[in-house]
RONU-286084 format. One record per residue (C-alpha): residue in one letter; x, y, z. Coordinates in pm, whole numbers, plus 50000, padded with zeros to 5 digits. Layout:
aXYZ;...
//
This chain:
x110602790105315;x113352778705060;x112182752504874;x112882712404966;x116132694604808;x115232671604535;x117542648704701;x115502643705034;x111502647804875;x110552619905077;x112392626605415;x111062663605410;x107792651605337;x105172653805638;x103462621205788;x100812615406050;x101412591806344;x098002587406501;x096802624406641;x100062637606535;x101002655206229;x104632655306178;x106272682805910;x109072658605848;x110252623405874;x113782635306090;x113592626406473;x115202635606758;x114702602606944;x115042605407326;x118042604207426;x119592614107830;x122432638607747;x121262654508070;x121102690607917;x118652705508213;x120912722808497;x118922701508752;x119102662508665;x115752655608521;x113852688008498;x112622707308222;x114762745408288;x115892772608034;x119162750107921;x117282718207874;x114532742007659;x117742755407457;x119442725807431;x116542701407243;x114502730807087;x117582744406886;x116922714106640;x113512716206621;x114382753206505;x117332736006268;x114152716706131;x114052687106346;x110642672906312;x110312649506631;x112002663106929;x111822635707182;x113842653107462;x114732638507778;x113272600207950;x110972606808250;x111272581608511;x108462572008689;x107492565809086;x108912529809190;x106682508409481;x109232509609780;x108982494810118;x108942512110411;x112422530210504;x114112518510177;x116102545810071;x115412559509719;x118332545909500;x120312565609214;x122542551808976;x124742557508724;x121752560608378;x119212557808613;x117432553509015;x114232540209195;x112882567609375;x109172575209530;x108332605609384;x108452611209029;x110082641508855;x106762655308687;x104832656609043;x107712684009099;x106242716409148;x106472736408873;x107242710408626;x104112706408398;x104542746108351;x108082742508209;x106682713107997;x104312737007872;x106902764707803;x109362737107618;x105992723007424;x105412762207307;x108752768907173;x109022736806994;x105562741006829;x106232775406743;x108862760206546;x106472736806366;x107702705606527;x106192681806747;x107072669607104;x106992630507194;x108092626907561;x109232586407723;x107992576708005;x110422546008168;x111222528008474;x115332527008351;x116392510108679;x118272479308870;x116382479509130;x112622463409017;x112142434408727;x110172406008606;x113102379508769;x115372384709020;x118652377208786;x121242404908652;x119842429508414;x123362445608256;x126112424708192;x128212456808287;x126862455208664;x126482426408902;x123142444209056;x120452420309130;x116982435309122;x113482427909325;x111372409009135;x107692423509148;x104842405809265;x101412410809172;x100282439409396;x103232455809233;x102992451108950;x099552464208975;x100912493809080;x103682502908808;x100912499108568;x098802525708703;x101902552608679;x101612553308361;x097972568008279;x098572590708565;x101882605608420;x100522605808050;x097642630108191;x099792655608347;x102202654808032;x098972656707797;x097892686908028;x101372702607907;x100642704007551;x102932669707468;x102122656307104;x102622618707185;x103822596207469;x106282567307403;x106662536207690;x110432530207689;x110412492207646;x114162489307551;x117822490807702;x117442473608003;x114182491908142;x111522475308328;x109192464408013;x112322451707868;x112702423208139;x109422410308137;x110062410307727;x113312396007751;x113342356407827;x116972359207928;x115812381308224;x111642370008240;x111672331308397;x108832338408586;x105862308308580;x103062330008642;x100552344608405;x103272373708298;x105982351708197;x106852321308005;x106352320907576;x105792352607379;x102132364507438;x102402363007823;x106132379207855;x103982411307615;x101172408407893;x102802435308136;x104042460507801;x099912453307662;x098302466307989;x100202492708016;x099812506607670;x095842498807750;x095762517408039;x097432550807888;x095412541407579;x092042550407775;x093822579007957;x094802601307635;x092042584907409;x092852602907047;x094742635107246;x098122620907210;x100052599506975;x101302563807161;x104112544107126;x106902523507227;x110372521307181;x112002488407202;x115542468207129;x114642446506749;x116912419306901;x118762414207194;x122872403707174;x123352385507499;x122782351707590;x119262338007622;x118022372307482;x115292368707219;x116422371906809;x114162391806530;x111992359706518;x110942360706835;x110782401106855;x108422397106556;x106672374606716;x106222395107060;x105332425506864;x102342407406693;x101082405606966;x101442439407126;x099952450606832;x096532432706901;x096162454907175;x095502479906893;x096632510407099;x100362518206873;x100382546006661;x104732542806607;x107062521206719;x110412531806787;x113012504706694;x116722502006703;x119062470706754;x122332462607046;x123852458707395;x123662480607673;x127192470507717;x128412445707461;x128642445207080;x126702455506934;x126132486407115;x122802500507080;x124142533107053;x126212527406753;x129902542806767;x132322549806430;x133072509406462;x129202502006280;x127982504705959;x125742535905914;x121902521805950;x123242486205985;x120442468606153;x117992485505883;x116322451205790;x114892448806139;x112642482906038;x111962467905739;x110702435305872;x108242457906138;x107552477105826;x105992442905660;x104142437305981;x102942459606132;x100172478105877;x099082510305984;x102022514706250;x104502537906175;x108082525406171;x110682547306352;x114012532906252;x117192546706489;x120762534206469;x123852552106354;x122352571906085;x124302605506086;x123422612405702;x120862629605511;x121302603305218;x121362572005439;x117942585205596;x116032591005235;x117482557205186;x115762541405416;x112712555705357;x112982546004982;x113552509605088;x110832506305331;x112832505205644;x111152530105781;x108432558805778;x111072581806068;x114342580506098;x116172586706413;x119162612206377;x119712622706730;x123602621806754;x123202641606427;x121182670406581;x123422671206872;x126372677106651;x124542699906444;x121222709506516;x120402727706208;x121282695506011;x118452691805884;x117082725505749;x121262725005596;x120082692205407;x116452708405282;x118172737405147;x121082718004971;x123842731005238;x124992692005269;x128622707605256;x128092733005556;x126972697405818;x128682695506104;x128742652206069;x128592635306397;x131862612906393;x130072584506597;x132282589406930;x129712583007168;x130982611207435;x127242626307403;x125552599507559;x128662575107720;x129542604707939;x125982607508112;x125762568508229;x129522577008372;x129112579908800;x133032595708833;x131862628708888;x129452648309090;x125852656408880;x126892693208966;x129982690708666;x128172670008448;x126322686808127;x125652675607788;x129392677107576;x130122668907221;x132932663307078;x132702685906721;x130232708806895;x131012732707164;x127552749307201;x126862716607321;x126092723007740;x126932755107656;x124002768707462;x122822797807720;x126992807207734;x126992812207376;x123752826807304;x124912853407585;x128672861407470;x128572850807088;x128542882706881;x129942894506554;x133442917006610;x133212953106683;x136352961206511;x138192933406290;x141642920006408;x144322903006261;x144692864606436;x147712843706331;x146832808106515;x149612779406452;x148562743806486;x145762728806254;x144472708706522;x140982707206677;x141792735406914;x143382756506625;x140572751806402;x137912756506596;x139742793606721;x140392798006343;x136602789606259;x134962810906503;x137162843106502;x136462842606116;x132842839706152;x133012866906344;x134672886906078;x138352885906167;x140982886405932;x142732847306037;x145812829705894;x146742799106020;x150202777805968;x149902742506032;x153372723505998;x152382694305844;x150912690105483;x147122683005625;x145332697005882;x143672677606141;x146342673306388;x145952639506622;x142432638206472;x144172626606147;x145912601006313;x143022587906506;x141162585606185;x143672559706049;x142862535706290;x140252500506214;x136462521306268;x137782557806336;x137582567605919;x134682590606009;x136872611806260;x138122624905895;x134372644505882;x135312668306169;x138412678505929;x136432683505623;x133732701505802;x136712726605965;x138452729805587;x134972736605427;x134262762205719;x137492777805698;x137162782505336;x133692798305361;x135382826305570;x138332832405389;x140472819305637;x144652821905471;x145562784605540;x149382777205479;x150512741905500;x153822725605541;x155002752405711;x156522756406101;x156932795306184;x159702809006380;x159152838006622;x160002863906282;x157922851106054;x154742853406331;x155382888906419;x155832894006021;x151932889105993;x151482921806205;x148852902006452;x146412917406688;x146182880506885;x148302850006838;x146692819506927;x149042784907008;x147452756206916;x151072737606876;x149062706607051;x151312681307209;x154272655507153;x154282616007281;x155322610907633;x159132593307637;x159602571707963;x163272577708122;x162712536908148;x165862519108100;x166802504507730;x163852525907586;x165882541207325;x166602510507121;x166252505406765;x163382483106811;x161412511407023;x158962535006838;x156332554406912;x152232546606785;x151622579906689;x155072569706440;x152922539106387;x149412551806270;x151352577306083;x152952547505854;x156542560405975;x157762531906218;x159312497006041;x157272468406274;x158542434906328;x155852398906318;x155762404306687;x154792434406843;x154442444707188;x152382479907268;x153312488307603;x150322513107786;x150342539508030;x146932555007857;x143542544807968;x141322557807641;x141142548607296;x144972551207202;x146052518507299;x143162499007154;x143442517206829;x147442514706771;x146912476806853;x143702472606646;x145902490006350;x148752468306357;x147122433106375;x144812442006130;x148382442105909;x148542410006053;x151042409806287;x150652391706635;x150422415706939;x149912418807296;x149222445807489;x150902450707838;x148742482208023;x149572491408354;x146512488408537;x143822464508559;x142132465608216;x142662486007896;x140362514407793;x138942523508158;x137822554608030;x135712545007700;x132092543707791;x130132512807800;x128542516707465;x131822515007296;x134162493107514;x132272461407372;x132832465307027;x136292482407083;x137022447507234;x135492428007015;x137842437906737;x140752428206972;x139652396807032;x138682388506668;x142072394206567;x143572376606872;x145122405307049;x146542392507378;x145862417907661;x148662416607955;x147362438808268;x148632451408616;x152432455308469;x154902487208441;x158102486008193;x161072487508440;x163512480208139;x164322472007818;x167462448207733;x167542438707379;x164652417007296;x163772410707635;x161222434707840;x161282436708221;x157982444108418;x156922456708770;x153452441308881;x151852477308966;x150032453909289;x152782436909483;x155642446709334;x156402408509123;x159152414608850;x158182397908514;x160192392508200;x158962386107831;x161362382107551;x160572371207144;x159182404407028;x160502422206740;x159002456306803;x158212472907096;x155442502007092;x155232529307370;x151572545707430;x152752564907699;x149752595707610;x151242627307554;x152722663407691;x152232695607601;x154272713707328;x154252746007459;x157232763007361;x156272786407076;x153882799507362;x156882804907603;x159162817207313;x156392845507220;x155762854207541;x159752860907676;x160072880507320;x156962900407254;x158202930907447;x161892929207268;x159422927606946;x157612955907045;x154252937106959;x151362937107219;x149822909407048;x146842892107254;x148752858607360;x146522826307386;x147862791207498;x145072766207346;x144042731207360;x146762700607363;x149322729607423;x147782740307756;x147242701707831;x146202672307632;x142742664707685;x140092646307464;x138652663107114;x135562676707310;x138012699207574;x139962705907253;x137432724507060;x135572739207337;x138512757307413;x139162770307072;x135562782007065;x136032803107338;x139632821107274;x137872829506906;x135172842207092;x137372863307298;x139352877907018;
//
């Protein structure tokens, strides 16, 4: 084994959490990316998927949340939502499913890490107080009553037996993000007047009874723990005082080996699952105030920490005894063996986008074409894919790919590592394509990691990177290439709206690239539903200027998930960023904008801004493709011809370098 970093002595140094001896202090908190081909189960790409970091030298792999059996009366129909469901039957009285436990428990042990597994009741359905539980739906629960209660309690010895009989290492009762524990914790949703609600000690009664019960189930066979939210950020929610407080007394129940901590909003700001907008590890002081508390408890500290440094940091300051990097191991699994061998430079950095885990709470598509995605990592959801077709090439080619985008890079990057001779043109005098751009905006600086992580990588293989150049047809064929790869991306979308062509009419790509002159007023006019619009606004009243956003349907950013739209918004309305919705531009005539209503038809006319900007999205630039394609015979070249990424058909960074994996997998 190579020997440990001096930078990291103390995060690569092992700890014990009750029962459980773990090698290092790095954890894989659980997390439901949904990487198992059947929702919920433990199969071969759910065992790929979270073992890979324990073999990158994840210590803690917490996988996948169980849920548990819910009491039901008779002829309900089991419910499934998006994040979660109330069902009868619980997943681990499947058959089969203690012996894939086992299987997943083998493989992660044999690569001398541990396995904590979370058992919850994450659904809308049951609660301490019939009131809403998630400010993002308008569901109103049952509230339990004693014989039910009764009930939910008992599920929980019962399903930390069969997971003990798989060979788990600890059990954690998910007590955060709007489960079940959570409302009877939570005064905003606990106004109950019985014996399980009211001040602190009796809203910890129903979390105490059930960490009792599986207490005398496991005895000293597994670890036990919780993980729970260090303060809530709605209204009525309790603060770090009152979490303190609560966890006091939990801890008199003198069951906890580890708590698992982190800080946010299921759907507000902040988000509990931390995007690019947040501080790395900003909530730290609420680990360090458990820390001070809780003697003899270990302190498992999660929230936005994507860094190796930030991590031995917080062990250093006593905000912690684990850290929780899970975004990091999805973006790179071996992270963490990288860091312990001084590789820092060779991390793949998660850039804090959230499309891991946003995606999976997302009910637009059927569970069938859902798997885990990342956005920098394309083994993501593909893991069994590229463990069967990755493979080092027979016979090295020559690959000319133009565009330094996502999708060009990541061809570039992989047909190198497989030992292909690459050069890649990029036109402008950086790579990074719209990733660069993005990157400019208020919170988006650590889209810039993806880029350095491609250069570093491209480097490392010897990959000819010319800037500042544009190749014609001639200069392509020049390179003598075996495959030609166009990654040309794609160009903003120009409306054939009336008056569009004005002076006072540019583009926000033009303005997050510093080239358009703005005026004190600014209008961004949206046909885009993602981050764009939210970004190119965000970007030019943080100059300042006063803007207002006119999107055509009925709310800006309908496809950001829920753990990012609140902060996203909350940087809007902190900089007073007027938002204008259900309107199309018809026309433009001088300083005055016409507007369709896009329900009814209403015409609606604004005048007084100086600058109008178009976020229209974008189309594909795909004529080098076309160009090659009509000449290649005339050139007497049979080139392989790929059309990749943005160029095919823009689509987010995720689609972008998936694709690009797989045409320099082809090669």
């Amino acid at each position: 084994m190579a020997s440990v970093s001096t930078s990291y002595e103390r995060l690569f140094s092992p700890i014990d959490v009750g029962p459980m001896r773990v090698p290092n202090r790095i954890c894989e908190t659980t997390n439901t990316i949904g990487a198992a081909q059947m929702p919920g189960f433990v199969d071969d790409a759910f065992i790929a998927h979270h073992s890979a970091k324990a073999r990158g030298g994840t210590g803690w792999i917490g996988g996948e949340t169980f849920l548990l059996n819910s009491p039901m009366p008779a002829e309900a129909a089991d419910e499934f939502m998006p994040g979660s469901g109330s069902f009868r039957v619980p997943i681990y009285a499947m058959p089969g499913f203690v012996d894939n436990l086992r299987k997943f428990c083998d493989v992660v042990h044999a690569a001398g890490s541990v396995v904590v597994c979370q058992l919850t009741y994450l659904n809308f359905t049951l609660a301490a107080s019939s009131l809403p539980l998630v400010e993002a739906y308008d569901w109103i629960p049952h509230e339990l009553d004693e014989g039910e209660i009764a009930q939910i309690i008992g599920t929980y010895p019962k399903a930390a037996a069969e997971f003990m009989k798989a060979g788990v290492d600890g059990i954690e009762i998910h007590c955060a993000h709007e489960t079940l524990p959570q409302t009877f914790l939570s005064p905003a949703t606990n106004q109950r007047t019985d014996g399980w609600g009211g001040g602190t000690a009796a809203r910890t009664k129903f979390l105490s009874e059930v960490l009792v019960a599986v207490k005398q189930t496991i005895g000293d066979g597994m670890a036990l723990g919780i993980r729970v939210n260090g303060q809530e950020s709605r209204e009525g929610g309790y603060d770090l005082l009152e979490f303190r407080e609560m966890m006091d007394h939990v801890a008199g129940s003198k069951t906890l080996d580890f708590v698992n901590v982190d800080v946010g909003h299921s759907w507000g700001s902040p988000s509990y699952v931390q995007p690019s907008y947040y501080g790395h590890a900003i909530y730290r002081e609420v680990g360090k105030a458990l820390k001070a508390d809780l003697e003899g408890i270990a302190i498992l500290f999660s929230g936005r920490v994507n860094d190796p440094g930030i991590a031995e940091q917080l062990l250093a300051e006593g905000c912690a005894d684990l850290v929780g990097m899970t975004r990091a191991g999805i973006a790179d699994p071996e992270f963490a063996n990288k860091a312990r061998e001084g590789r820092v430079s060779e991390i793949r950095r998660c850039i804090g986008c959230n499309r891991c885990i946003g995606q999976t709470i997302r009910n637009d598509a059927p569970d069938m074409f859902k798997k885990p995605t990342c956005s920098v990592n394309p083994e993501v959801g593909n893991e069994l894919h590229f463990a069967m077709t990755y493979k080092p090439a027979e016979e090295r080619r020559r690959l000319v790919v133009v565009g330094g985008g996502p999708a060009g890079l990541e061809t570039a990057r992989v047909a190198a590592k497989r030992g292909h001779d690459v050069v890649l043109f990029e036109k402008a005098s950086q790579l990074g394509g719209q990733l660069a751009l993005a990157a400019r905006a208020p919170g988006r600086d650590a889209f810039d990691d993806f880029t350095l992580f491609q250069q570093a990588e491209l480097d490392r293989y010897a990959v000819d990177v010319r800037l500042g150049v544009e190749p014609g047809l001639d200069e392509i064929l020049a390179q003598a290439p075996d495959a030609i790869a166009c990654a040309t991306g794609s160009r903003p979308r120009w409306p054939d709206t009336p008056g569009v062509e004005g002076a006072n009419v540019v583009q926000g790509w033009d303005v997050l690239a510093g080239n358009a002159e703005l005026g004190d007023r600014v209008a961004v006019v949206s046909q885009e539903d993602h981050f764009e619009t939210p970004n190119v606004a965000d970007y030019i009243a943080e100059t300042g200027r006063n803007v207002e956003i006119f999107h055509k349907w009925t709310q800006i950013g309908a496809q950001i998930d829920r753990y990012t739209i609140g902060p996203v918004m909350t940087q809007l309305a902190e900089k007073d960023v007027r938002i204008h919705t259900g309107l199309r531009l018809a026309g433009l005539n001088g300083g005055k904008m016409e507007f369709v209503s896009s329900f009814g038809g209403r015409t609606h006319a604004f005048d007084g801004f100086d600058t109008v900007v178009l976020v229209y999205g974008s189309v594909p630039d795909a004529s080098l493709y076309y160009a090659l394609r009509e000449n290649q015979h005339a050139a007497g070249t049979s080139a392989q011809l790929f059309l990749v990424g943005s160029a095919w058909v823009p689509r987010p960074l995720a689609e972008a370098t998936l694709h690009g994996a797989k045409v320099g997998m082809e090669i």
